[in-house]
N, CA, C and O atoms as a Maestro MAE file, in Angstrom:
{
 s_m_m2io_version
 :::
 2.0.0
}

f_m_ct {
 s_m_title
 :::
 protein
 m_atom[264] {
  # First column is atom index #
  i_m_mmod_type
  r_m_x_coord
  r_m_y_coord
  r_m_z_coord
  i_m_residue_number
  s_m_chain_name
  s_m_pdb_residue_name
  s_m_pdb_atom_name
  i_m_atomic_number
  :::
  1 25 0.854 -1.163 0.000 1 A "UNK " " N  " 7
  2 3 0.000 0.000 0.000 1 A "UNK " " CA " 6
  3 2 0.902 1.229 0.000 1 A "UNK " " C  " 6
  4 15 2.044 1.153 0.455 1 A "UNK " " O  " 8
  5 25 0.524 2.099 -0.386 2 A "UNK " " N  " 7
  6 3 1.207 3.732 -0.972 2 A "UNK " " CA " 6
  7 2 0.095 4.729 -0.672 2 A "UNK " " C  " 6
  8 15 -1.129 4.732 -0.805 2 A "UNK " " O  " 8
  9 25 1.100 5.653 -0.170 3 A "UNK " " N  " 7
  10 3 0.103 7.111 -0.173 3 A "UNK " " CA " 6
  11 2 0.893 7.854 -1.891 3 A "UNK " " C  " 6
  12 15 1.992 7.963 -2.435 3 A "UNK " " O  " 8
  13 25 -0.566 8.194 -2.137 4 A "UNK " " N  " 7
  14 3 -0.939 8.986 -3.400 4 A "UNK " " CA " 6
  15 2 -1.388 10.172 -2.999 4 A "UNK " " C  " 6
  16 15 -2.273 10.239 -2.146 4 A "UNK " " O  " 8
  17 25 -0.842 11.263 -3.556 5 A "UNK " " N  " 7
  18 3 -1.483 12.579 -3.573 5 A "UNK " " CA " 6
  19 2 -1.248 13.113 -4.586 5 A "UNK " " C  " 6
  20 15 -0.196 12.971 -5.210 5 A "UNK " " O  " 8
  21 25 -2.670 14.176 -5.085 6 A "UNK " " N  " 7
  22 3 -3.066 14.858 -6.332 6 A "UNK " " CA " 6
  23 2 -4.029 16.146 -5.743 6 A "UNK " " C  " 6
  24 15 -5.023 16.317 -5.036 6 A "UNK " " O  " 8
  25 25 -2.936 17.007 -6.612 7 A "UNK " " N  " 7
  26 3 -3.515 18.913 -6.600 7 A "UNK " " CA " 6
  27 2 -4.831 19.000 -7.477 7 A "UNK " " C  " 6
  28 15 -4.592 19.380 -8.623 7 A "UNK " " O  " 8
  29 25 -6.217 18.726 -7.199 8 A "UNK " " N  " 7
  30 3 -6.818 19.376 -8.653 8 A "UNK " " CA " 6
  31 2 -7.529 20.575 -8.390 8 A "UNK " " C  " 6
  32 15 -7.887 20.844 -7.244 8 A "UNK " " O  " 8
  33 25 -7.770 21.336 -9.377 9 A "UNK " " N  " 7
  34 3 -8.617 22.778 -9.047 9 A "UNK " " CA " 6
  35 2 -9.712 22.434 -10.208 9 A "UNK " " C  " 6
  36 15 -9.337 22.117 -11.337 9 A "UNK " " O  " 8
  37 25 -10.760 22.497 -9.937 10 A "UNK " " N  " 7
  38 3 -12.113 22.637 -10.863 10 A "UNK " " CA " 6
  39 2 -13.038 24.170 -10.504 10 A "UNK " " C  " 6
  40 15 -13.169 25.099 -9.707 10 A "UNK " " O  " 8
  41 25 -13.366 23.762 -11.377 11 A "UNK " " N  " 7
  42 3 -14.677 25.168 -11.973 11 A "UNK " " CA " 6
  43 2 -15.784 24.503 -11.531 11 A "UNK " " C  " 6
  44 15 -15.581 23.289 -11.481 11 A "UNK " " O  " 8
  45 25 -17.089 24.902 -11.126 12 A "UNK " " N  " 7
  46 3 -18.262 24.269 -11.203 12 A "UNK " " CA " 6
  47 2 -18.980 25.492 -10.643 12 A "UNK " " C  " 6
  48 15 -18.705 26.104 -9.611 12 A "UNK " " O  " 8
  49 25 -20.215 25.793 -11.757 13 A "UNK " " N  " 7
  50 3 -21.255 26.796 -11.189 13 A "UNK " " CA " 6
  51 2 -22.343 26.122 -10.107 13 A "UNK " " C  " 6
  52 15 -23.433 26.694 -10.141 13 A "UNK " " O  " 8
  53 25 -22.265 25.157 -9.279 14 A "UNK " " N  " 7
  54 3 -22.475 25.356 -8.324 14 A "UNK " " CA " 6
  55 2 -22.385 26.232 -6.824 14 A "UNK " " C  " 6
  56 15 -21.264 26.723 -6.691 14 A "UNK " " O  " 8
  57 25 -23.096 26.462 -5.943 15 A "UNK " " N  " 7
  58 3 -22.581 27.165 -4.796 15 A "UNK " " CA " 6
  59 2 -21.208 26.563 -4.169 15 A "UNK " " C  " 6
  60 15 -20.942 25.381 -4.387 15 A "UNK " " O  " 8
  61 25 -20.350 27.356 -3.406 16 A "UNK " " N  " 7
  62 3 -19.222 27.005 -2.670 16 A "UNK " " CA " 6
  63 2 -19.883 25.804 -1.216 16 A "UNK " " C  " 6
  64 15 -19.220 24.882 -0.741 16 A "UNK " " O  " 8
  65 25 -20.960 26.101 -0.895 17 A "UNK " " N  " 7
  66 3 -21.379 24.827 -0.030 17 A "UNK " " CA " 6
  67 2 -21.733 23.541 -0.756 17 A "UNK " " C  " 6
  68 15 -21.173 22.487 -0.456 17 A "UNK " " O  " 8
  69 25 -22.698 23.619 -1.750 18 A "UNK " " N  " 7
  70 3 -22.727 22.669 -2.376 18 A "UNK " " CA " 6
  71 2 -21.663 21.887 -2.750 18 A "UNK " " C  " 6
  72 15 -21.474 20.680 -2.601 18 A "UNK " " O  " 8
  73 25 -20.850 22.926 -3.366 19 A "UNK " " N  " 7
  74 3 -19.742 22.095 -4.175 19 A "UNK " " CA " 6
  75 2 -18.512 20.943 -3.081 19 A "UNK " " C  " 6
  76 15 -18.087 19.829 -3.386 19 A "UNK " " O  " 8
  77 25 -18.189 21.877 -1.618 20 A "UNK " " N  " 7
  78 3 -17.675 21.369 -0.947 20 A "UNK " " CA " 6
  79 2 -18.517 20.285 -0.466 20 A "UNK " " C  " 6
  80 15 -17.954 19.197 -0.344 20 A "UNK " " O  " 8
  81 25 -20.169 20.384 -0.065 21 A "UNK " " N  " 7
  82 3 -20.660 18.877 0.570 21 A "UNK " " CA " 6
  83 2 -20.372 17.570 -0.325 21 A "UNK " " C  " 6
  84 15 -20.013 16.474 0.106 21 A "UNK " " O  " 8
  85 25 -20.668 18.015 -1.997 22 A "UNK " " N  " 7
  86 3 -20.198 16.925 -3.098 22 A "UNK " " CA " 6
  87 2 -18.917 16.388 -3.031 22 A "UNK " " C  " 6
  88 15 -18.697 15.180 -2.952 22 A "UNK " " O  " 8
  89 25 -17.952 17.372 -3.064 23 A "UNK " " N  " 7
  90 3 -16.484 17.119 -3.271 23 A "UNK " " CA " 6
  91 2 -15.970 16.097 -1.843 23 A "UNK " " C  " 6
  92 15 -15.605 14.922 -1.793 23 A "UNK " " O  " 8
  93 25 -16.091 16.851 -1.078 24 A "UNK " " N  " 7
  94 3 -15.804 16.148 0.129 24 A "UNK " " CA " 6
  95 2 -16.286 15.185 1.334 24 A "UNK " " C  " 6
  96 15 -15.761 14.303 2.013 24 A "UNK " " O  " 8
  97 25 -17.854 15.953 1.234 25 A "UNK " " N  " 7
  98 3 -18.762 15.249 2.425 25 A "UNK " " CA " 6
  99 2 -19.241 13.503 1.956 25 A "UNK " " C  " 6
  100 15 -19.395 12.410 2.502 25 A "UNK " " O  " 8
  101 25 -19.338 14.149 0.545 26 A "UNK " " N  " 7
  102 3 -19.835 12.685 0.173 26 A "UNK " " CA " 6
  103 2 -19.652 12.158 -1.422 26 A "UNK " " C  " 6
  104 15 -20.388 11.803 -2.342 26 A "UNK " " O  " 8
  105 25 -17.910 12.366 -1.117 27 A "UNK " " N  " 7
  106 3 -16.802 11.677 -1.961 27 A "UNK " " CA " 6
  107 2 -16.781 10.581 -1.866 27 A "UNK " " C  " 6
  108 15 -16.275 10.000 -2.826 27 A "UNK " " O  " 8
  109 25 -17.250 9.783 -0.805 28 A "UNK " " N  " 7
  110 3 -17.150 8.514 -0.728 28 A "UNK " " CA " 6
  111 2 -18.467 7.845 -1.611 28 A "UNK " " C  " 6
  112 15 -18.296 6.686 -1.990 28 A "UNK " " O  " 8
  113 25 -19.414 8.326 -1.864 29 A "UNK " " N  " 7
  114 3 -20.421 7.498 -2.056 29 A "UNK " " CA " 6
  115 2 -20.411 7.889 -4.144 29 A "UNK " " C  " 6
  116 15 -20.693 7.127 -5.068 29 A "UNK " " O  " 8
  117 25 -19.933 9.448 -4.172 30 A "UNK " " N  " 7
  118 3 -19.758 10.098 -5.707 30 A "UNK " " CA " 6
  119 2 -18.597 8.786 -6.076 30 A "UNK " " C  " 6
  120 15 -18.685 7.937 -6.964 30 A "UNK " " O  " 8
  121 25 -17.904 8.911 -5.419 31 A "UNK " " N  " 7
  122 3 -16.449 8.809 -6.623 31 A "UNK " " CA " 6
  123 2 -16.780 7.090 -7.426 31 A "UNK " " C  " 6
  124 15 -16.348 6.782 -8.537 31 A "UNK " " O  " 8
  125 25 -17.477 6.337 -6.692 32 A "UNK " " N  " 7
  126 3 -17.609 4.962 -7.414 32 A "UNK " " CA " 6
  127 2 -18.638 5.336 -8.757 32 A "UNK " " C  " 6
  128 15 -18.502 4.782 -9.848 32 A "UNK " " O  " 8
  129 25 -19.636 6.326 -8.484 33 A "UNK " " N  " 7
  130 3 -20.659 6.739 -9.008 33 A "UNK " " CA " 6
  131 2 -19.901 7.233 -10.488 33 A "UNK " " C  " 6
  132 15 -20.023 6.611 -11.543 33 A "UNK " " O  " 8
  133 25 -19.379 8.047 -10.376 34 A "UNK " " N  " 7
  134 3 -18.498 9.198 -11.431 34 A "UNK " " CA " 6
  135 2 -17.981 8.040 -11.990 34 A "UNK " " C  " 6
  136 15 -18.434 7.750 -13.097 34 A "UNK " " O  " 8
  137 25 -17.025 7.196 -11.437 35 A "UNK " " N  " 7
  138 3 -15.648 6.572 -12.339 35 A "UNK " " CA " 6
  139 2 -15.915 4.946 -11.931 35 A "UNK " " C  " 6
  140 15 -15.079 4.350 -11.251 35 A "UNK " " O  " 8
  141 25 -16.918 4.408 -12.316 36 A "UNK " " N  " 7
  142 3 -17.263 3.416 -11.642 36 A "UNK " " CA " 6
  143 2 -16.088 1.993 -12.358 36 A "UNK " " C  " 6
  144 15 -15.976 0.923 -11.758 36 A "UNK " " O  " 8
  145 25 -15.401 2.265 -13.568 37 A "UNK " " N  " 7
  146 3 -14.571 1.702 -14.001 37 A "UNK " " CA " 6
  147 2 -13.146 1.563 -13.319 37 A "UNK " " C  " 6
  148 15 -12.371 0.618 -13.469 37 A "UNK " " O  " 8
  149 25 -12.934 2.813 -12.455 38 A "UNK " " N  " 7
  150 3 -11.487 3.010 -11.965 38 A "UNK " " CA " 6
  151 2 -12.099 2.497 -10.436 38 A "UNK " " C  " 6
  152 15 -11.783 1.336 -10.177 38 A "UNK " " O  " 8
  153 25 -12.657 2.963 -9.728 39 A "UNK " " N  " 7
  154 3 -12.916 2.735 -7.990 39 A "UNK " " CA " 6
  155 2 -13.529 2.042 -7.920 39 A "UNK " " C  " 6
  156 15 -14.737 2.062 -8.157 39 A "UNK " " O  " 8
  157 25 -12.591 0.840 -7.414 40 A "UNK " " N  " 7
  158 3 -13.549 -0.133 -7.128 40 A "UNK " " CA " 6
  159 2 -14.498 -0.129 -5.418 40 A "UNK " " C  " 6
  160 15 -15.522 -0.724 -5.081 40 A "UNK " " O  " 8
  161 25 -13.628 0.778 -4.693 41 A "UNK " " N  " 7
  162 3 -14.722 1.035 -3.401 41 A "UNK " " CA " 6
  163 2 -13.963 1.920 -2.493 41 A "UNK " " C  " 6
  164 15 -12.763 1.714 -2.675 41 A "UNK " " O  " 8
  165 25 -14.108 2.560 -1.852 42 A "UNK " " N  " 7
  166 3 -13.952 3.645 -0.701 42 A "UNK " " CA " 6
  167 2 -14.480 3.734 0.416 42 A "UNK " " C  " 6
  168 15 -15.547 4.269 0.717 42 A "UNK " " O  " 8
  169 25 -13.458 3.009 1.292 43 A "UNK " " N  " 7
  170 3 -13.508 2.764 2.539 43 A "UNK " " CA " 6
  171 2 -13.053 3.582 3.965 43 A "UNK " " C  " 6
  172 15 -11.846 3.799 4.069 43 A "UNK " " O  " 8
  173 25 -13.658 3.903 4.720 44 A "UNK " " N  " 7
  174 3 -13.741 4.670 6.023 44 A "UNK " " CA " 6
  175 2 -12.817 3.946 7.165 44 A "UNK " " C  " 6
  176 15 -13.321 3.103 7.906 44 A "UNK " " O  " 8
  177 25 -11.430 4.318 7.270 45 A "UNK " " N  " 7
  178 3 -10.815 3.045 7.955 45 A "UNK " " CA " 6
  179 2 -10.506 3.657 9.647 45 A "UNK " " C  " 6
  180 15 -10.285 2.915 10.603 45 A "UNK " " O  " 8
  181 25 -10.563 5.322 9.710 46 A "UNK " " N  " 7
  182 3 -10.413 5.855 11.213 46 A "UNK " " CA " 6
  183 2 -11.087 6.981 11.140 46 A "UNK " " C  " 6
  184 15 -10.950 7.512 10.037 46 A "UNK " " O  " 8
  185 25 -11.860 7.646 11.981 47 A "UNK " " N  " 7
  186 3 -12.608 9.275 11.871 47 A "UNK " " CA " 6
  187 2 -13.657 9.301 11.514 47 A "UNK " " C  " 6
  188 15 -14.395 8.329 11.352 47 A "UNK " " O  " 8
  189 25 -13.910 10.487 11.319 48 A "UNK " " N  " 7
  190 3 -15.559 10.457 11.178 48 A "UNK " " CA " 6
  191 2 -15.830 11.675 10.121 48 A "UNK " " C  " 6
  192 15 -16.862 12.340 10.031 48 A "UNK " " O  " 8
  193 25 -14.698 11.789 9.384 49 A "UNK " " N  " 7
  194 3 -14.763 12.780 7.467 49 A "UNK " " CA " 6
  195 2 -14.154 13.821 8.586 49 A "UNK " " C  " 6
  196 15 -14.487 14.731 7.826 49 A "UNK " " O  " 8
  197 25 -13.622 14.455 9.590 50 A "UNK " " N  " 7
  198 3 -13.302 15.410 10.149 50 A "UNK " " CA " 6
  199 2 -11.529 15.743 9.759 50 A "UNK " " C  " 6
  200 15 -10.920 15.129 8.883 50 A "UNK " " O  " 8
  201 25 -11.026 16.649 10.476 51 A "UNK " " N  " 7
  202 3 -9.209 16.356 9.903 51 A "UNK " " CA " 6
  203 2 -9.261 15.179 10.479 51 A "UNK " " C  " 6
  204 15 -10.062 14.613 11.223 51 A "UNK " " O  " 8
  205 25 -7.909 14.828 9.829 52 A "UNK " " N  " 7
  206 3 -7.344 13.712 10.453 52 A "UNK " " CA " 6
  207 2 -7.586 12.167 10.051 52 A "UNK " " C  " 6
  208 15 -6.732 11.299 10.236 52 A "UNK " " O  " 8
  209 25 -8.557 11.985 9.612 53 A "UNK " " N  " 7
  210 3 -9.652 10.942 8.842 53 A "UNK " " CA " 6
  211 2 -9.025 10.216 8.036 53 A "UNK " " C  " 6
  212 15 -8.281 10.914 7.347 53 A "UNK " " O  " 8
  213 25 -8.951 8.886 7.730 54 A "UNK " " N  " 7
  214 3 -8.565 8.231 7.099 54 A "UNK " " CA " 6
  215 2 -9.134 7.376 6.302 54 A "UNK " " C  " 6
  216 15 -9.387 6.289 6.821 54 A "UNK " " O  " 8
  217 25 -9.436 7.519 5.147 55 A "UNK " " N  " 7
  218 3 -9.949 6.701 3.837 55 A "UNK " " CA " 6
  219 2 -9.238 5.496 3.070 55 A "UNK " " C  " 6
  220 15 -8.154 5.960 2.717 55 A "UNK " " O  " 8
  221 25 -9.290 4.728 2.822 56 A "UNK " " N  " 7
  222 3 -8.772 3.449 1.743 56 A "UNK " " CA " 6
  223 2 -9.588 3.551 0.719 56 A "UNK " " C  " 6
  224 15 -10.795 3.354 0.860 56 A "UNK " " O  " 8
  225 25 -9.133 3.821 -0.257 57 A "UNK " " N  " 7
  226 3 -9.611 4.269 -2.145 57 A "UNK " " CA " 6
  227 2 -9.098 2.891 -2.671 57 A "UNK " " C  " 6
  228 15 -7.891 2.648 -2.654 57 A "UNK " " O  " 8
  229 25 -9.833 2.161 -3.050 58 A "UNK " " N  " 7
  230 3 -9.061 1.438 -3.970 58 A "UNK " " CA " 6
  231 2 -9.815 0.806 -5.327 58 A "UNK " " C  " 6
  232 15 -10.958 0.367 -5.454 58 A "UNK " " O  " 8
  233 25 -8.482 0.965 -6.497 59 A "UNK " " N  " 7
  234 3 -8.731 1.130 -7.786 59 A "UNK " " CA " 6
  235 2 -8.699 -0.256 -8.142 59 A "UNK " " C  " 6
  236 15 -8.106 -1.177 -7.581 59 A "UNK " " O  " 8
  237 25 -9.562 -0.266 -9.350 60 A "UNK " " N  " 7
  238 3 -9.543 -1.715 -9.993 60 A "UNK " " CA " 6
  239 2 -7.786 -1.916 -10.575 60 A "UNK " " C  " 6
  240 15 -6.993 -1.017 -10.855 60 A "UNK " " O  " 8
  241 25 -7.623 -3.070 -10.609 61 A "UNK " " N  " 7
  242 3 -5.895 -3.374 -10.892 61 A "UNK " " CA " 6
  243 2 -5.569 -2.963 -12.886 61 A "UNK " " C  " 6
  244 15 -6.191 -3.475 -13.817 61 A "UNK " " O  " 8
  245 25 -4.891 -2.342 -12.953 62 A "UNK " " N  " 7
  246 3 -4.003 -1.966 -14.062 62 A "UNK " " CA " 6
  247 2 -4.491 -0.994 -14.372 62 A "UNK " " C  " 6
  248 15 -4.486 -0.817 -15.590 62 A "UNK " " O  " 8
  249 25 -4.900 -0.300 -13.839 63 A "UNK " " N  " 7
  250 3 -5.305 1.234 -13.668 63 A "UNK " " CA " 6
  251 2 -4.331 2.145 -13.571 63 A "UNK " " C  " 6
  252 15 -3.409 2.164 -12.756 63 A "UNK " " O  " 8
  253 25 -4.642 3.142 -14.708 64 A "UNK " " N  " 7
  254 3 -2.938 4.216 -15.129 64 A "UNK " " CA " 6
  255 2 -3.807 4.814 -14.654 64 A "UNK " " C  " 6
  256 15 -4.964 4.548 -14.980 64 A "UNK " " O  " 8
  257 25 -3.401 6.241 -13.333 65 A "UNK " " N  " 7
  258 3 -3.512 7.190 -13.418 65 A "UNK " " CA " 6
  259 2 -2.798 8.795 -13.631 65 A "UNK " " C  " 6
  260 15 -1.851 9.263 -12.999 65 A "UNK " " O  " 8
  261 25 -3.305 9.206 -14.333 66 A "UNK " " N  " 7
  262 3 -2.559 10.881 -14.872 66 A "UNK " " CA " 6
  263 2 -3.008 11.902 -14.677 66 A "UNK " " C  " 6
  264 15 -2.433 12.915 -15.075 66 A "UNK " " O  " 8
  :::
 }
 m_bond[263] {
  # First column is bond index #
  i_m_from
  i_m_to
  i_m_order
  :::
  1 1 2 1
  2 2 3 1
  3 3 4 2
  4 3 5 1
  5 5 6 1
  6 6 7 1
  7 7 8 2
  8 7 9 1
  9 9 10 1
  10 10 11 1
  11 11 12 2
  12 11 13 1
  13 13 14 1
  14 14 15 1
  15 15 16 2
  16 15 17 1
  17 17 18 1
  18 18 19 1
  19 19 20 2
  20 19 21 1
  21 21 22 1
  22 22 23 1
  23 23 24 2
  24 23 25 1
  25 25 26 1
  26 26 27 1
  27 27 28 2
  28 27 29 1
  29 29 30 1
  30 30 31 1
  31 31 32 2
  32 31 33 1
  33 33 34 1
  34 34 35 1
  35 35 36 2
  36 35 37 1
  37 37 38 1
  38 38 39 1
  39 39 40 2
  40 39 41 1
  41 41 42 1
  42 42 43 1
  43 43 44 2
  44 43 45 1
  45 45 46 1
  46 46 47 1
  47 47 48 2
  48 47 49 1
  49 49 50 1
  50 50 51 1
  51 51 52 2
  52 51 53 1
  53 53 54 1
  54 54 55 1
  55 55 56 2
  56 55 57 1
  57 57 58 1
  58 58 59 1
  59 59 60 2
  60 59 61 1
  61 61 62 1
  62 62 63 1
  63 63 64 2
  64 63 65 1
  65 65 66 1
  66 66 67 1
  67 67 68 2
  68 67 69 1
  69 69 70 1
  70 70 71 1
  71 71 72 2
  72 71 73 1
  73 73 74 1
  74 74 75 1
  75 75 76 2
  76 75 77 1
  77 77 78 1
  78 78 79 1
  79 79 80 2
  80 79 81 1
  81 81 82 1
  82 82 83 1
  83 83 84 2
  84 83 85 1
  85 85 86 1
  86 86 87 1
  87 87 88 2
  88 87 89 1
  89 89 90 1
  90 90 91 1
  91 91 92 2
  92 91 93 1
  93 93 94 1
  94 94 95 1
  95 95 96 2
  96 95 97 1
  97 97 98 1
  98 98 99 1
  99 99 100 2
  100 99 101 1
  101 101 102 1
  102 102 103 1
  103 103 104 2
  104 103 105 1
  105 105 106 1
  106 106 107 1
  107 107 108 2
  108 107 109 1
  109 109 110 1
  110 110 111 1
  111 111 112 2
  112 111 113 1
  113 113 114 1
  114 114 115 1
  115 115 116 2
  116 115 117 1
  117 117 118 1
  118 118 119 1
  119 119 120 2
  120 119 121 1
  121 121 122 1
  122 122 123 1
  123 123 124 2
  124 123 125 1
  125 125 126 1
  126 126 127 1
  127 127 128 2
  128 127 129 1
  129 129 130 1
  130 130 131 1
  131 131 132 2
  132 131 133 1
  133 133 134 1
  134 134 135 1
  135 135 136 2
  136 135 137 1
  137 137 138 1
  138 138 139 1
  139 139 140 2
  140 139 141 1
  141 141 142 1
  142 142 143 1
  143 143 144 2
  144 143 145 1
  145 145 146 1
  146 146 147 1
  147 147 148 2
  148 147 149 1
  149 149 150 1
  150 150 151 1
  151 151 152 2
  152 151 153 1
  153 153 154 1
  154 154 155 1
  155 155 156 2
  156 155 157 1
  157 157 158 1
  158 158 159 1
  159 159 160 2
  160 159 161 1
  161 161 162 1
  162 162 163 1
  163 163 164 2
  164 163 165 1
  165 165 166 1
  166 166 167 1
  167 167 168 2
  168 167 169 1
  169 169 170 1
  170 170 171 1
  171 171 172 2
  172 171 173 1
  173 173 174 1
  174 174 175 1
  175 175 176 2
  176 175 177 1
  177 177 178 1
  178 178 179 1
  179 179 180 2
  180 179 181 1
  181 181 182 1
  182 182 183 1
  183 183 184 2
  184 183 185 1
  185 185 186 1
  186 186 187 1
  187 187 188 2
  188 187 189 1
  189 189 190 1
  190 190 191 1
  191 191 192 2
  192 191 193 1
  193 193 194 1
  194 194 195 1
  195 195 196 2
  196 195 197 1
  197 197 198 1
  198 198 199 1
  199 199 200 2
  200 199 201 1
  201 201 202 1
  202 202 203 1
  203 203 204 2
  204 203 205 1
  205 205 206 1
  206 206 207 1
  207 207 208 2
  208 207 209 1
  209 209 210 1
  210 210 211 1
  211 211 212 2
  212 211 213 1
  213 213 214 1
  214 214 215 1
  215 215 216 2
  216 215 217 1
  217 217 218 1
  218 218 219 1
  219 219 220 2
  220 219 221 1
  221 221 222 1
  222 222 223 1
  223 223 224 2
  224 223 225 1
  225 225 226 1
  226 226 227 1
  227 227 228 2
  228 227 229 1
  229 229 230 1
  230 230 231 1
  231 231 232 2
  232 231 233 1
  233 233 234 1
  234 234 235 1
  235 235 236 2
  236 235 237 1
  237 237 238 1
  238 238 239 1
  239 239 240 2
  240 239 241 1
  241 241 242 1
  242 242 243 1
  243 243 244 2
  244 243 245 1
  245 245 246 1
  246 246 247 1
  247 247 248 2
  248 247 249 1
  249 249 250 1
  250 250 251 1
  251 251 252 2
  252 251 253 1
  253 253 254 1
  254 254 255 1
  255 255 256 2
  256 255 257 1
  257 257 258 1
  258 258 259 1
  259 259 260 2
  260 259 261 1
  261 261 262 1
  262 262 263 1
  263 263 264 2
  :::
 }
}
């Protein structure tokens, strides 16, 4: 297992609350939704989405990401 980290900045004419409850609050339940080919599931392994929180993302195998 590896820590991965990625900078992205998006646009979206949504509100700044909205956009943060999507992006973040409930990233876990979007991201299989969005890319259902790459994530295979997103798991809650310490915390409660607060700092500190710890997630397990994991991608279907031979998956390039760029």
């Amino acid at each position: 297992m590896g820590v991965f980290a990625k900078e992205v900045e998006v646009s979206t004419p949504l509100p700044p609350a909205k956009a943060f409850k999507a992006f973040v609050v409930d990233l876990d339940t979007l991201m299989p939704k969005v890319s259902p080919q790459a994530i295979k599931s997103v798991e809650l392994l310490q915390g409660d989405g607060g700092p500190g929180t710890i997630k397990k993302i994991t991608f279907f195998e031979c998956n390039l990401i760029t």
